[in-house]
C-alpha positions as CSV (number, residue, x, y, z in Angstrom):
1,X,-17.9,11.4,9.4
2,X,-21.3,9.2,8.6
3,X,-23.0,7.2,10.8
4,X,-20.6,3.7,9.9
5,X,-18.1,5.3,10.7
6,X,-16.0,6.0,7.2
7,X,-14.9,9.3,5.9
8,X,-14.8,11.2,2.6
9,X,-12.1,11.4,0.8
10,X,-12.0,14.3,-1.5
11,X,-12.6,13.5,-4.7
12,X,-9.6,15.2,-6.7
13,X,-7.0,13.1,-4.9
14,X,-6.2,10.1,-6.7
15,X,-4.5,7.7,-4.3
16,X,-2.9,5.0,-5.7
17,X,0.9,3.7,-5.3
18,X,1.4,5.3,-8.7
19,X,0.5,8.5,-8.0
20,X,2.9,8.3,-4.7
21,X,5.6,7.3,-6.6
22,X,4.9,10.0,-9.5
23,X,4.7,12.9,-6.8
24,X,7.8,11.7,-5.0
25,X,9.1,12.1,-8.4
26,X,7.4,15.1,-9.4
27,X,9.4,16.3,-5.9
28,X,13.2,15.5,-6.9
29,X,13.0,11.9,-5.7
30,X,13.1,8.6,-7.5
31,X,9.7,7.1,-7.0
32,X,8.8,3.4,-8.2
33,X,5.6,1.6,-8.1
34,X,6.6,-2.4,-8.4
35,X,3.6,-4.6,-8.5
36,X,4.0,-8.0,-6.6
37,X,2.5,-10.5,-5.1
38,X,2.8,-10.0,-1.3
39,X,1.6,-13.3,-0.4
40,X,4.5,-14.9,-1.4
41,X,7.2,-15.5,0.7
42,X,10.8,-13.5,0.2
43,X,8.9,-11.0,-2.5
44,X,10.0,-7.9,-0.2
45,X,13.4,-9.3,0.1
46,X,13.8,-9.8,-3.6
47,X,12.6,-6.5,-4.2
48,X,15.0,-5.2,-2.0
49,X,18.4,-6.6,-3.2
50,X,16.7,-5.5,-7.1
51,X,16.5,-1.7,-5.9
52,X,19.5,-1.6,-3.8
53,X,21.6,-3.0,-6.7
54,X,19.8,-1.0,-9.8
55,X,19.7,2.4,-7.6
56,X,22.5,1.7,-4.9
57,X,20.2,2.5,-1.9
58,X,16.4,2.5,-0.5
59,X,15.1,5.0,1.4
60,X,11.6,4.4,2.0
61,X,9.6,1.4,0.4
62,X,5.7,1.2,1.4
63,X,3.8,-2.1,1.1
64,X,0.3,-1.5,-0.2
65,X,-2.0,-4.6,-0.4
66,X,-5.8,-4.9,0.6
67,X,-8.8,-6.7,-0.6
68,X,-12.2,-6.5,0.3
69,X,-12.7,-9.1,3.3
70,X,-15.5,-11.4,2.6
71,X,-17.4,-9.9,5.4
72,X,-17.1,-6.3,4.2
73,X,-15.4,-4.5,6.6
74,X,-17.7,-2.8,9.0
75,X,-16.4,-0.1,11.2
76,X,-12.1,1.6,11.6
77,X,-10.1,-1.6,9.8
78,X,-7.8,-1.3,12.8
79,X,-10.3,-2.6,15.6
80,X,-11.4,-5.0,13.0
81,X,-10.3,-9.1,14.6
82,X,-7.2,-11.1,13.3
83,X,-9.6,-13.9,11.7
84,X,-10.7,-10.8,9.0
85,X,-6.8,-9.6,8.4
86,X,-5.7,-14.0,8.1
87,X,-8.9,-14.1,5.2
88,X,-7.5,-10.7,3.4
């Protein structure tokens, strides 16, 4: 751990929702990365009734969205205030 705080993350892991979805694959699984637009209202519901009706069921589905706050984040992003989460 540095001094701020963060943590390195070893560099041969590439972390990405595609790489989740190609491992859960890789693993027997069905794994699908579906860009959206989280912002928007009913998205994850849409998203939803698409799998459910393509593949019949949903077992797991992980929302992954972040930006960069305008501040930078300084410090563990879960002790950072609600004011930095409402401007990411």
């Amino acid at each position: 751990s540095s001094p701020d705080g963060q943590r390195a993350v070893a560099d041969d892991l590439e972390l990405t929702v595609e790489s989740a979805a190609e491992e859960i694959t890789k693993r027997g699984g069905q794994g699908h990365a579906i860009p959206c637009d989280l912002s928007k209202d009913g998205v994850i519901e849409e998203i939803i009734e698409r799998v459910v009706k393509e593949q019949e069921r949903l077992d797991v589905m992980v929302c992954s969205a972040y930006t960069t706050p305008p501040d930078n984040l300084r410090g563990e992003f879960w002790n950072q205030g609600l004011d930095m989460w409402d401007a990411v």
